[in-house]
C-alpha positions as CSV (number, residue, x, y, z in Angstrom):
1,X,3.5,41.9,-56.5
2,X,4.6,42.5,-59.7
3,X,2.4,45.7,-60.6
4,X,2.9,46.9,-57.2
5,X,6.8,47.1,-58.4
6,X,5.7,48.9,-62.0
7,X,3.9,51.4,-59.7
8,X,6.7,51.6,-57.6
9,X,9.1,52.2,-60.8
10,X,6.9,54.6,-62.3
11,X,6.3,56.8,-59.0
12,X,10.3,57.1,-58.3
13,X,9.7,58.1,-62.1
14,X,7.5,60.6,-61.7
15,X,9.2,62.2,-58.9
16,X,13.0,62.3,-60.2
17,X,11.3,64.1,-63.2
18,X,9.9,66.5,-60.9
19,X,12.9,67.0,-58.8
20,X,10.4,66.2,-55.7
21,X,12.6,65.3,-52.4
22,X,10.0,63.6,-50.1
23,X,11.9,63.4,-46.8
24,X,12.1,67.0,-47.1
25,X,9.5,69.8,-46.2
26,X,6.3,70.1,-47.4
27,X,6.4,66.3,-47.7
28,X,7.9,65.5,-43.8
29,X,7.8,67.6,-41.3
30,X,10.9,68.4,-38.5
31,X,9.7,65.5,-36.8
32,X,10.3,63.6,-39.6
33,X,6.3,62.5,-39.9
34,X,4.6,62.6,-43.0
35,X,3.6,66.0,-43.8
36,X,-0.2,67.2,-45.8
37,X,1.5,68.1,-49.1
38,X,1.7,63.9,-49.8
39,X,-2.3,63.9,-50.3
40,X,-2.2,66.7,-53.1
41,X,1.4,64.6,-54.8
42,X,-0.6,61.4,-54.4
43,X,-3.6,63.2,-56.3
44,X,-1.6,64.2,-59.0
45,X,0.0,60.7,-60.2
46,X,-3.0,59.0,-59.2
47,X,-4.6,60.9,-61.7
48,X,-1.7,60.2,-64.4
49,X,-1.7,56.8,-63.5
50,X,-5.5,56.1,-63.6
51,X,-4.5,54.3,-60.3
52,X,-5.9,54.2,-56.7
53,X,-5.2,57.2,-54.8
54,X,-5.3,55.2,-51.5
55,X,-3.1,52.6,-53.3
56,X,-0.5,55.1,-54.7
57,X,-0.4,57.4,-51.4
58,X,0.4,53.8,-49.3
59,X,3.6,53.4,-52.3
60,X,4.5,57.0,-51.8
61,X,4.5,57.1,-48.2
62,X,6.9,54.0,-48.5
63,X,8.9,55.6,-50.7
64,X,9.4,58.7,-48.3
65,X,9.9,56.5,-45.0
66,X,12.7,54.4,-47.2
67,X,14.5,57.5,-47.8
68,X,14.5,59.0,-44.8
69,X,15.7,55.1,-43.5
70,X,18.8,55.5,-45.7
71,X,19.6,59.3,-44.8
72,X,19.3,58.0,-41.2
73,X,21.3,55.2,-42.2
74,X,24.3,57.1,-44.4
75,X,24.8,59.8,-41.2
76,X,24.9,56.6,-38.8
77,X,27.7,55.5,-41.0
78,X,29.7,58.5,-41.3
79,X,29.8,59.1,-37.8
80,X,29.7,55.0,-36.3
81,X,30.8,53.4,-38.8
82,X,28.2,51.2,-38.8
83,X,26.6,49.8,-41.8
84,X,23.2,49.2,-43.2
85,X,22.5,46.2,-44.7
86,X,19.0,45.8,-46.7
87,X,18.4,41.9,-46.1
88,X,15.7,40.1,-48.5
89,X,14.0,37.4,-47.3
90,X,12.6,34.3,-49.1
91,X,8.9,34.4,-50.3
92,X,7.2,32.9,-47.2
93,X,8.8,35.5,-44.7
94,X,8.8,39.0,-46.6
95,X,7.0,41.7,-45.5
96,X,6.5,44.8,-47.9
97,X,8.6,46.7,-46.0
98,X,12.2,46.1,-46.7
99,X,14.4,44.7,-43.9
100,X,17.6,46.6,-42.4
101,X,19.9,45.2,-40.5
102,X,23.2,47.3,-38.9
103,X,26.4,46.0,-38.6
104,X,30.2,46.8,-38.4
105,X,32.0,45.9,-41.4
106,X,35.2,43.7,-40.0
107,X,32.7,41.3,-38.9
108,X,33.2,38.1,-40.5
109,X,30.8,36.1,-43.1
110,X,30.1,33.9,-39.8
111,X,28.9,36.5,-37.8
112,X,26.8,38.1,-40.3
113,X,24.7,34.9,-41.0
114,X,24.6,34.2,-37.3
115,X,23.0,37.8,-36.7
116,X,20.2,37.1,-39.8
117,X,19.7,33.7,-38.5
118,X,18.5,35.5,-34.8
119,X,17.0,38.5,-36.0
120,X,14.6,37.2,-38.6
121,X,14.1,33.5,-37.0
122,X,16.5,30.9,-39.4
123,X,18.6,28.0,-38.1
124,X,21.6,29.4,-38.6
125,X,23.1,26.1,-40.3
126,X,20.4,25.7,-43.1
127,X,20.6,29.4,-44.7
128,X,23.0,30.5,-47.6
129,X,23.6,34.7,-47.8
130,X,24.1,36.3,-51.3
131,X,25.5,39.4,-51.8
132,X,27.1,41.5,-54.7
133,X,25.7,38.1,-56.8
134,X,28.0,35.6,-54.9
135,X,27.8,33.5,-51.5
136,X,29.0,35.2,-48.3
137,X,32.5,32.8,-47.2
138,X,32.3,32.6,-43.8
139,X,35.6,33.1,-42.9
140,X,36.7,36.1,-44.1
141,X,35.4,39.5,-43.2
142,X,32.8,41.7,-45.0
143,X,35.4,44.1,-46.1
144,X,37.3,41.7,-47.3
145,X,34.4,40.4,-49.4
146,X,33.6,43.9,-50.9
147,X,30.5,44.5,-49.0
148,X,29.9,47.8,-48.3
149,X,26.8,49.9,-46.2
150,X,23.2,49.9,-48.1
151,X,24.7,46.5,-50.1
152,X,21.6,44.1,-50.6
153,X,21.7,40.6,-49.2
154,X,19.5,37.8,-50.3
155,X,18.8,35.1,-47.6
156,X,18.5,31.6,-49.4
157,X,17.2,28.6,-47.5
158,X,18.3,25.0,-47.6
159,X,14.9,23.4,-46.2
160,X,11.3,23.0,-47.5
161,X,9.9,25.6,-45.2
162,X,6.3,26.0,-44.5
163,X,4.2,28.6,-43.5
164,X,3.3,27.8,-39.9
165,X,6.1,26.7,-37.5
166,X,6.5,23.1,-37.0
167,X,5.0,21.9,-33.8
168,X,5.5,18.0,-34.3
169,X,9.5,17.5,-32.8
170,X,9.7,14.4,-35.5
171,X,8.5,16.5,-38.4
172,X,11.2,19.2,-36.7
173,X,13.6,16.3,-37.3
174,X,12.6,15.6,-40.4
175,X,12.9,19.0,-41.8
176,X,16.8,19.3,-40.3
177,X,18.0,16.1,-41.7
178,X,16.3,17.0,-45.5
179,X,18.1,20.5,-45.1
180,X,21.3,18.5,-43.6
181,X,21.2,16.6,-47.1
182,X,21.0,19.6,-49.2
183,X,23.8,21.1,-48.0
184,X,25.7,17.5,-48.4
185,X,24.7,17.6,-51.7
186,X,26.5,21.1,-52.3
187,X,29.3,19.4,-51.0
188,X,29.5,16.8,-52.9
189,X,28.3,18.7,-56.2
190,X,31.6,20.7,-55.5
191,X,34.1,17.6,-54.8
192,X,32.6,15.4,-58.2
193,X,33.2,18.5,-59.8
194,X,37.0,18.9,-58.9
195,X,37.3,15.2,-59.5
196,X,36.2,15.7,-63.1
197,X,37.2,19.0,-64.1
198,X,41.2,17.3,-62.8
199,X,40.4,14.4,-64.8
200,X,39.4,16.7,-68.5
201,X,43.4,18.9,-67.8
202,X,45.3,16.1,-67.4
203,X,43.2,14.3,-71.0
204,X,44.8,11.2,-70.1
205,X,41.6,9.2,-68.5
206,X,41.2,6.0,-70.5
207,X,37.5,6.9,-72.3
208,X,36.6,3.5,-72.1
209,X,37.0,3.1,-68.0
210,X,36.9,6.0,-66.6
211,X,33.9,8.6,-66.3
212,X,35.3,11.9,-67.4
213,X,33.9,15.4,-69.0
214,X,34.8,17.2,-72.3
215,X,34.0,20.2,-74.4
216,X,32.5,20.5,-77.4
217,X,31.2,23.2,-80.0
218,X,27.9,23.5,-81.6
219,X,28.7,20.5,-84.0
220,X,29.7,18.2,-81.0
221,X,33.4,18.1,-81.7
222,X,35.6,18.7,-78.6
223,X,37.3,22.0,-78.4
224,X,41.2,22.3,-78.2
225,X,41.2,24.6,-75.0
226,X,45.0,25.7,-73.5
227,X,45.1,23.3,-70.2
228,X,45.4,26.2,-67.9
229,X,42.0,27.6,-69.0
230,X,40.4,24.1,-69.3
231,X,39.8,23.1,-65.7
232,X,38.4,26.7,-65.1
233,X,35.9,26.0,-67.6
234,X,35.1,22.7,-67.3
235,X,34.2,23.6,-63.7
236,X,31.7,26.6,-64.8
237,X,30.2,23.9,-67.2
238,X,29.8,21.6,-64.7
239,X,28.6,23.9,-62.3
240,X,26.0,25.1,-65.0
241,X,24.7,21.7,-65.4
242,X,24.2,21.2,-61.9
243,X,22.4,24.4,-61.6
244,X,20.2,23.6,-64.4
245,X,19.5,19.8,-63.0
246,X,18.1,21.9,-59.7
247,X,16.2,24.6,-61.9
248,X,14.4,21.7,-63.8
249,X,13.7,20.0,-60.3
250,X,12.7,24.1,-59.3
251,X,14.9,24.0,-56.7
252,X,16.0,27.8,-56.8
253,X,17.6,27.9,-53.7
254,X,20.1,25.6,-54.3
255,X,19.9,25.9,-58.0
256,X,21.2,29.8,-57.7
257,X,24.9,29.1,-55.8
258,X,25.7,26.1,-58.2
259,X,24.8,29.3,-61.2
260,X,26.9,31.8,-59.6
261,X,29.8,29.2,-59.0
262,X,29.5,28.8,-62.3
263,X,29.7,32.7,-63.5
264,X,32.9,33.0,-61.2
265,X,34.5,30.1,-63.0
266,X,33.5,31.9,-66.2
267,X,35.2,34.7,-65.9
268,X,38.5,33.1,-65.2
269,X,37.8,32.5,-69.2
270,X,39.4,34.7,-72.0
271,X,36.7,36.2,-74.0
272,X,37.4,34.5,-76.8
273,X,37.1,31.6,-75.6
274,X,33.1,32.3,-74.5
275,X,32.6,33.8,-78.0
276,X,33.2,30.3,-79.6
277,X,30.5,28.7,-77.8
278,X,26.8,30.1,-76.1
279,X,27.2,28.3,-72.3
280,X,27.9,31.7,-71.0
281,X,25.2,33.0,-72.3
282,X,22.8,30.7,-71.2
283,X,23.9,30.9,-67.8
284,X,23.4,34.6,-67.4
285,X,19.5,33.6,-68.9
286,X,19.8,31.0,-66.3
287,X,21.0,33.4,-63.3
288,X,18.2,36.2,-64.2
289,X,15.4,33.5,-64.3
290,X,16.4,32.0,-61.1
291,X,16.1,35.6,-59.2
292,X,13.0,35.8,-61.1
293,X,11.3,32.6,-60.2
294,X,13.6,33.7,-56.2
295,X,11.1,36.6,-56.5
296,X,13.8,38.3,-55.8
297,X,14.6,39.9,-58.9
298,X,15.4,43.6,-57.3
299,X,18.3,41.9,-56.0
300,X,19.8,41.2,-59.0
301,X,21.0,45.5,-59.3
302,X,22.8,44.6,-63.1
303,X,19.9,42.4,-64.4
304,X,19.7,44.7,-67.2
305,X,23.7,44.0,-68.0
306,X,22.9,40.3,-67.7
307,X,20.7,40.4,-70.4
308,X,22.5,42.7,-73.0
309,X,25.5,40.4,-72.0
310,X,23.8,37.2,-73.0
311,X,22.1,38.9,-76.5
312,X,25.5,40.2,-77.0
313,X,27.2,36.7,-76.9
314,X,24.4,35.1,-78.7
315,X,25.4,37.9,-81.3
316,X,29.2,36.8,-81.0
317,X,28.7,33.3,-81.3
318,X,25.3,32.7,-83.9
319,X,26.2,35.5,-85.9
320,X,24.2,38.3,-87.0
321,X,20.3,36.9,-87.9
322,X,21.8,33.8,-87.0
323,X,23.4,32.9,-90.3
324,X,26.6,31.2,-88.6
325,X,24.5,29.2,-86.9
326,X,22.3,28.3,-89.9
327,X,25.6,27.4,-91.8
328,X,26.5,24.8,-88.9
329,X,23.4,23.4,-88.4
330,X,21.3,24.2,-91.1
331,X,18.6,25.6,-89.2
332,X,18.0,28.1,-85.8
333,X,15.3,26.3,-84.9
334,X,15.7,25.0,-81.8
335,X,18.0,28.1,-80.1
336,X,14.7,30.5,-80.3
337,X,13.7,28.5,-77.2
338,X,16.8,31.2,-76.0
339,X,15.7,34.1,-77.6
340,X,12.4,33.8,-76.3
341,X,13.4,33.0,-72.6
342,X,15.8,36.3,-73.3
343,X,12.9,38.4,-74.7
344,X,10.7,37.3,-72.0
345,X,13.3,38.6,-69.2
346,X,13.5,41.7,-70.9
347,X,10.5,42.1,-70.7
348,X,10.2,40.9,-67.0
349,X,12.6,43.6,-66.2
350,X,11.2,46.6,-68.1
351,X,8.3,46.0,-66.7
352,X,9.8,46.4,-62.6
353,X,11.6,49.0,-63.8
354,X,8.2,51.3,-65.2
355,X,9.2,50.5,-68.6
356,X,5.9,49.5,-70.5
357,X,6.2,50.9,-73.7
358,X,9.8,48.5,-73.8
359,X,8.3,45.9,-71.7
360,X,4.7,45.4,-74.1
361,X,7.6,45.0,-76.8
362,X,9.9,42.9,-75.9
363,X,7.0,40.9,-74.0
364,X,5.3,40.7,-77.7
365,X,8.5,39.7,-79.3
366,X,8.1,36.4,-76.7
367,X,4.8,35.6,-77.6
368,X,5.3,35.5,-81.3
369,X,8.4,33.2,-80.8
370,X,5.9,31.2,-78.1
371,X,3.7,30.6,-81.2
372,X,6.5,30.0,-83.8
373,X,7.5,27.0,-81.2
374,X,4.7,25.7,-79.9
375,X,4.4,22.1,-80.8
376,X,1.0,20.1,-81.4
377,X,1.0,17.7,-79.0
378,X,-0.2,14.6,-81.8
379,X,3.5,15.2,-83.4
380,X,5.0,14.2,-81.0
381,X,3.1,11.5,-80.0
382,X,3.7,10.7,-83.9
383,X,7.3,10.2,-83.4
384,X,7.3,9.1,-80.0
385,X,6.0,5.6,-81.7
386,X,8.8,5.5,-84.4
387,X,11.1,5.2,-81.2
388,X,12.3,8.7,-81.0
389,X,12.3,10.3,-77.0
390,X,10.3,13.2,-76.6
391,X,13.2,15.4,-76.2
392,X,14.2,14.3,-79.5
393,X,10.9,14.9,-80.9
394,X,10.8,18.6,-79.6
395,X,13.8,19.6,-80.7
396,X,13.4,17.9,-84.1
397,X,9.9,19.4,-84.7
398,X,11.2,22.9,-83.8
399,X,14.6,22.3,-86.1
400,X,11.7,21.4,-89.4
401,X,9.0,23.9,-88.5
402,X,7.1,21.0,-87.1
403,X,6.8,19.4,-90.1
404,X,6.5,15.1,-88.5
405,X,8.6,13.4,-91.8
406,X,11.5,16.0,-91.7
407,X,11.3,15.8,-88.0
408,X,12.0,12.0,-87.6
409,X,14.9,12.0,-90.8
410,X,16.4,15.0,-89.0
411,X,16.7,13.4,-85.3
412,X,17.6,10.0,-87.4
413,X,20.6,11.9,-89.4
414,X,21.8,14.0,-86.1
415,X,22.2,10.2,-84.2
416,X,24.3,8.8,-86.8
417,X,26.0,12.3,-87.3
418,X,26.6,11.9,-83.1
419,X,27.4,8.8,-83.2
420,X,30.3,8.8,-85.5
421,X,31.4,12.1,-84.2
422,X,31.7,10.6,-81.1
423,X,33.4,7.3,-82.4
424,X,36.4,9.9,-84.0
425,X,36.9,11.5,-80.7
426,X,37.0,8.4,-78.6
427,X,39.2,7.3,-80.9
428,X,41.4,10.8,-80.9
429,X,40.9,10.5,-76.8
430,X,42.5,6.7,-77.5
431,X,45.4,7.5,-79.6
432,X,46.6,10.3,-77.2
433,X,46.5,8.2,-74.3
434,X,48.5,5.5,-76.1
435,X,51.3,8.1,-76.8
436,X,51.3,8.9,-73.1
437,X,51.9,5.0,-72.7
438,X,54.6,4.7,-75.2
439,X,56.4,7.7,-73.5
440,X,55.7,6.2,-70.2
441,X,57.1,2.6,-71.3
442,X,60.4,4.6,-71.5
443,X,60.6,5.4,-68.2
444,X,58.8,9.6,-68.0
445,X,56.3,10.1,-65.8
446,X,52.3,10.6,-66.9
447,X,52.6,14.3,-66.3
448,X,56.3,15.3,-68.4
449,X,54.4,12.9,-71.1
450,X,51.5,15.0,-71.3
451,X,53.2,18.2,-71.1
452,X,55.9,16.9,-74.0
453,X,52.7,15.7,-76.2
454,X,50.9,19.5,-75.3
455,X,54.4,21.4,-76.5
456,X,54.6,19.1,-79.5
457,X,51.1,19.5,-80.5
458,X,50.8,15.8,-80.4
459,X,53.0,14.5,-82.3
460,X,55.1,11.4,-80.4
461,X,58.8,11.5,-82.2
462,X,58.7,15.6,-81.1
463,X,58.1,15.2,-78.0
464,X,60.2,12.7,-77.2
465,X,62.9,15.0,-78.9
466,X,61.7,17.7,-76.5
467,X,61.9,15.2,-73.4
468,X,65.7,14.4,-74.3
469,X,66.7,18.0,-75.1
470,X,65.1,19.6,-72.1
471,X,65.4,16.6,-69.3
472,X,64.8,19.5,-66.3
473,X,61.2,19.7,-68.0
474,X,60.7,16.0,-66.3
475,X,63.9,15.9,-64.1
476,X,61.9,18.2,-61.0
477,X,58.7,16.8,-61.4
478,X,57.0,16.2,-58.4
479,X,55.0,12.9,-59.4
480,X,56.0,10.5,-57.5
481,X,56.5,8.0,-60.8
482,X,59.8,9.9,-61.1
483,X,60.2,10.4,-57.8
484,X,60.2,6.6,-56.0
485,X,63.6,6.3,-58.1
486,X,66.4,4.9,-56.3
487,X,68.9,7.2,-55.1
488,X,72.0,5.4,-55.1
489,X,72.8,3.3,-58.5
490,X,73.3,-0.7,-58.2
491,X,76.7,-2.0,-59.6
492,X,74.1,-3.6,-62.0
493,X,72.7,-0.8,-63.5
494,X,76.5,0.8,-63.8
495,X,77.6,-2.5,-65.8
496,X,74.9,-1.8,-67.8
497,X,75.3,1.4,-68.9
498,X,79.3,0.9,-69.3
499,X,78.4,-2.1,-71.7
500,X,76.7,0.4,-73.9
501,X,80.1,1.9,-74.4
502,X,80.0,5.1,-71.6
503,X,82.3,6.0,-69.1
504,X,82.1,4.6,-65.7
505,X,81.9,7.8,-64.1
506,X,79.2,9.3,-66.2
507,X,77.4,6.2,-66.0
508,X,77.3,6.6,-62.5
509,X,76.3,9.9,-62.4
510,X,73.6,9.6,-64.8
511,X,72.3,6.8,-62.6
512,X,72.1,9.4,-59.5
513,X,70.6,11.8,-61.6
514,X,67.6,10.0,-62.6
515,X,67.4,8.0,-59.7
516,X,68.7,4.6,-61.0
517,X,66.7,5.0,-64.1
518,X,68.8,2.8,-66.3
519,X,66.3,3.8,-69.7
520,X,66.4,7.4,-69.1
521,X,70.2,7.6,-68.3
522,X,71.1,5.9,-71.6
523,X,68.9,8.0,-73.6
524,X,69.9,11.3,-72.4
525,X,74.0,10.4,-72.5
526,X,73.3,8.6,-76.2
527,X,71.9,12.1,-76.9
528,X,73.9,14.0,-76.0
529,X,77.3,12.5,-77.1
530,X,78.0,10.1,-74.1
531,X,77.9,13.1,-71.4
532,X,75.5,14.6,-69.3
533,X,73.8,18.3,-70.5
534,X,76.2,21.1,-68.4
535,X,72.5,22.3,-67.2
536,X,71.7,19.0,-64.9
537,X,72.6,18.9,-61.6
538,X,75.3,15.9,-60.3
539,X,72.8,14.7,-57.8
540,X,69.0,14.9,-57.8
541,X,67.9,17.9,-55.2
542,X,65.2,17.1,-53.3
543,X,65.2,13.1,-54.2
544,X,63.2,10.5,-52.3
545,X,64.8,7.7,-51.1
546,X,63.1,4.4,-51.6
547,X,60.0,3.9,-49.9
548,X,59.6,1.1,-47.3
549,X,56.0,-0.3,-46.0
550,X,55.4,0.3,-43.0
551,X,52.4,-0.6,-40.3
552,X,50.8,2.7,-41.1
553,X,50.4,2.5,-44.9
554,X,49.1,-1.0,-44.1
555,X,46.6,0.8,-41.9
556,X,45.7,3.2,-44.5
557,X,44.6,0.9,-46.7
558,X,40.6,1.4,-45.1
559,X,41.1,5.3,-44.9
560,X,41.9,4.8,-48.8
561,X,39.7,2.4,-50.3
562,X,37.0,4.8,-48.2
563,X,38.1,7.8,-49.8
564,X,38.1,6.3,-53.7
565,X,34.5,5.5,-53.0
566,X,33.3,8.4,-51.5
567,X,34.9,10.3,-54.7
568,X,33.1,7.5,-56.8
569,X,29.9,8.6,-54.8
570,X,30.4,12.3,-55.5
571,X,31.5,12.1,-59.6
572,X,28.3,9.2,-59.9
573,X,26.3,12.2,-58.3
574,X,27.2,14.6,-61.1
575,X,27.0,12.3,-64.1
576,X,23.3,11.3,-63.2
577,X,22.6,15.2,-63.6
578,X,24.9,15.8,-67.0
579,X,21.9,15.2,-70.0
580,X,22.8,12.7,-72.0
581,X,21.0,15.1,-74.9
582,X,24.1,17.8,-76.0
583,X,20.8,20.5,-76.4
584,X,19.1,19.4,-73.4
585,X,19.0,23.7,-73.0
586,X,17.4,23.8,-76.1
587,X,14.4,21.7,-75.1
588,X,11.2,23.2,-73.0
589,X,7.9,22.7,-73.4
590,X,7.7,25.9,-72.8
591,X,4.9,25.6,-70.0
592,X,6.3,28.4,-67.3
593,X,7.1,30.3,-70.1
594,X,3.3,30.5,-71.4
595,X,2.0,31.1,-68.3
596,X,4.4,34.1,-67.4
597,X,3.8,35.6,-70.9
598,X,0.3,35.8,-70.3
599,X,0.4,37.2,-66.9
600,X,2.8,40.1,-67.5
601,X,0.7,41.2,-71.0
602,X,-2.4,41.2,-69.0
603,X,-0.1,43.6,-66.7
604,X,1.1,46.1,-69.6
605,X,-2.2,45.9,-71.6
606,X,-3.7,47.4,-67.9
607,X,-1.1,50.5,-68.1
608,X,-1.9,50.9,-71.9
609,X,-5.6,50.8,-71.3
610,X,-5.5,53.3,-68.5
611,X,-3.2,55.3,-70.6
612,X,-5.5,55.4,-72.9
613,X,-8.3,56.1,-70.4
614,X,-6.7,59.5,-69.3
């Protein structure tokens, strides 16, 4: 498949060069058949190629037929309306010819996956559609999605499919209820993910109870990240992981829309932000090698931009040769596991695209890094009995050269680096929730706590300084902590406030104003003079009046406890696939890797020995 694709790439080559237009005469005829002249053009790059002439007039003649298919195709449009759509199937169901499918464009995601499903034989439920690198939403239209005639879709399934239909009804069964989980498992991938990504912007989870995510650089210290940017990327991280925990389990189908969740998410990111740390990077590695391992790699159109993107913010956030990273870490050890995964894509791609001169180098550059990591399997085994894992033992032996005694004092000096490291920031994570408290204790809600604390850049007296001088900051907040106030002040709470020396009045209207909150009404008239700021309203818009039980919230106590533990369900879900290893993407043995190095050499020494041939 893969030299068939380098012939392919090299024949469009050939002919661009020679400004040959096949679905034109000599080359087809007015009945649009295949005309003699193809022989004699098949002949010729045959003969340049060192390649079978059947072989290479078969690739031409495919070639021709595809381009008369999309000049068919484009008039079709200009005159119906109707679109072509070049559909890619998974592995088990392509056929070398490329699939069209027609359709109008105001259709809706639903109708287009319903039409795949019938032409080409799916269950309509079980199949995801990518195009333009993201998932078809069924809801809204195609336009409206930015599809367009001659767009490419990819078909992913959600089942273990074989080759032969099923003709048991229980293994039929079967196979629904395993795709029926997968899709659950999407599901639930995306609702854990909310739950934690909400939990990391509001940063005031209690690190010792409740399961949480955070963000850290290359040292493992977290990141300060503005809170409207954080949730956007702690989903992309999370989706990333979740893509990666497939991708290890080489489950590509389902790996590939958790990666492209991920990429969206991404880009909701300022730059600068992905410049201080190499996720996105990784991800676009992660994204190319799951089209790749897809075999579906031609649907990928900006591959190419993938790559340079990824070397570009390896660049941005190692340095040049690597030397910021080496002045963090002391070593750049362990990231040529990237390099080499980039350098083998490159190569990948060079090659599908004709490339072989760029491909046999880049492909080269992969193999010398393969050697530079390979690890004797004996080392390992060597640490493995001082207690280390054996993703500690790769990573250490690839950080010292693969030298055994620097190996085990290096994984034994990162632990008690981590360790502490992480003792500071559960302890930073502590302190900041215990300011929240303190602020809380005097009667503002979680959220105007946190967003006083944010303003204040942490410091408590300042932002309870902010919380006085600016009480509409916390006055309209929605949680209901503020809200459940009484609305009508007890003759209690107005003593109270009138024994602390303020007018009746004012006391009164304090009282309405924040809801018969005696400690916040005291504060803000003792800070401002005995009055109330010119800026507050007389009575709380928009108040809630006490709330009462009734039978149903008695009722909903079920519905509720239900809900907490299907959300403890899906956030359990993701932590089991978050490594507990911060370079987990640094480790591989390296296996797939070896094996596709080899095979795509053996591919480009062919070209190079033919070239040599002619």
């Amino acid at each position: 498949m893969a030299q068939k694709k380098y012939l392919q790439a090299k024949l469009t080559q050939f002919l661009r060069e020679d400004r040959i237009q096949l679905w034109k005469p000599p080359y087809t005829d007015e009945s649009k058949k295949v005309g003699l002249a193809l022989k004699g053009l098949a002949k010729k790059y045959s003969d340049k190629l060192e390649c079978c002439e059947s072989e290479v007039e078969k690739i031409i003649e495919e070639i021709r037929c595809k381009a008369i298919e999309r000049g068919t195709g484009n008039e079709n449009y200009r005159t119906t309306g109707i679109a072509t759509i070049e559909v890619f199937l998974p592995p088990r169901l392509r056929k070398d010819r490329k699939n069209l499918l027609e359709t109008q464009l105001h259709v809706t995601g639903r109708e287009l996956r319903s039409k795949i499903a019938e032409t080409f034989g799916f269950q309509e439920n079980y199949i995801k559609i990518v195009i333009n690198k993201k998932q078809l939403q069924l809801g809204k239209t195609l336009e409206e999605q930015g599809v367009t005639h001659n767009v490419k879709a990819m078909v992913l399934e959600l089942k273990q499919s074989e080759e032969d239909m099923r003709k048991n009804f229980q293994l039929e069964e079967e196979e629904q209820n395993e795709a029926e989980l997968k899709e659950k498992r999407i599901e639930r991938t995306k609702r854990g993910l909310e739950i934690l990504a909400k939990r990391a912007a509001e940063t005031v989870v209690d690190p010792e109870m409740t399961p949480y995510l955070d963000i850290a650089n290359q040292t493992g210290r977290s990141i300060k990240i503005p809170p409207e940017e954080r949730k956007a990327l702690m989903l992309a991280m999370g989706y990333h992981e979740k893509g990666r925990a497939f991708l290890k389990r080489k489950e590509y189908g389902i790996a590939l829309p958790c990666l492209l969740d991920a990429d969206k998410y991404f880009c909701e990111c300022c730059r600068e932000l992905l410049d201080t740390v190499d996720n996105y990077a990784v991800l676009q590695l992660d994204i190319v090698w799951c089209y790749f391992r897809l075999e579906q790699l031609e649907c990928l159109d900006d591959a190419e931009k993938k790559l340079n993107l990824a070397q570009k913010c390896f660049k941005n956030c190692y340095g040049e040769n690597h030397q910021r990273l080496v002045h963090i870490k002391g070593n750049c050890g362990k990231e040529k596991v990237l390099f080499l995964r980039l350098y083998l894509l490159q190569g990948i791609r060079n090659y599908h695209s004709g490339n072989d001169v760029e491909a046999r180098e880049c492909l080269n550059k992969a193999q010398q890094l393969f050697k530079e990591l390979y690890i004797d399997p004996s080392k390992v085994d060597n640490l493995l009995q001082l207690g280390f894992t054996a993703q500690e033992a790769r990573l250490g032996l690839r950080a010292c050269d693969g030298n055994v005694d620097h190996a085990a004092t290096h994984i034994t000096n990162r632990r008690e680096e981590l360790a502490q490291i992480r003792k500071e920031e559960k302890e930073k994570k502590r302190r900041h929730l215990e300011k929240i408290r303190s602020l809380k204790g005097m009667g503002y809600s979680t959220h105007a706590a946190q967003q006083a604390l944010h303003v204040a850049s942490g410091n408590l007296d300042e932002a309870l300084k902010i919380l006085l001088s600016n009480p509409l900051m916390w006055l309209n907040d929605s949680n209901p902590e503020t809200n459940n106030r009484q609305e009508s002040p007890s003759q209690e709470n107005i003593d109270q406030l009138v024994y602390m020396g303020f007018d009746t009045l004012v006391a009164e209207a304090a009282l309405r104003v924040f809801r018969g909150n005696v400690q916040l009404a005291a504060q803000t008239l003792a800070h401002n003079g005995g009055s109330l700021p010119a800026e507050l309203p007389l009575s709380p818009e928009g108040s809630l009046s006490s709330p009462a039980t009734s039978p149903s919230d008695s009722a909903g106590t079920s519905s509720a406890s239900t809900d907490e533990d299907m959300e403890t369900e899906a956030v359990n879900e993701i932590l089991e696939d978050i490594p507990e290893h911060e370079e987990d993407y640094l480790d591989s043995t390296l296996e797939d890797e070896e094996i596709t190095i080899a095979e795509y050499l053996s591919y480009v020494e062919n070209t190079k020995s033919a070239a040599k041939e002619n």
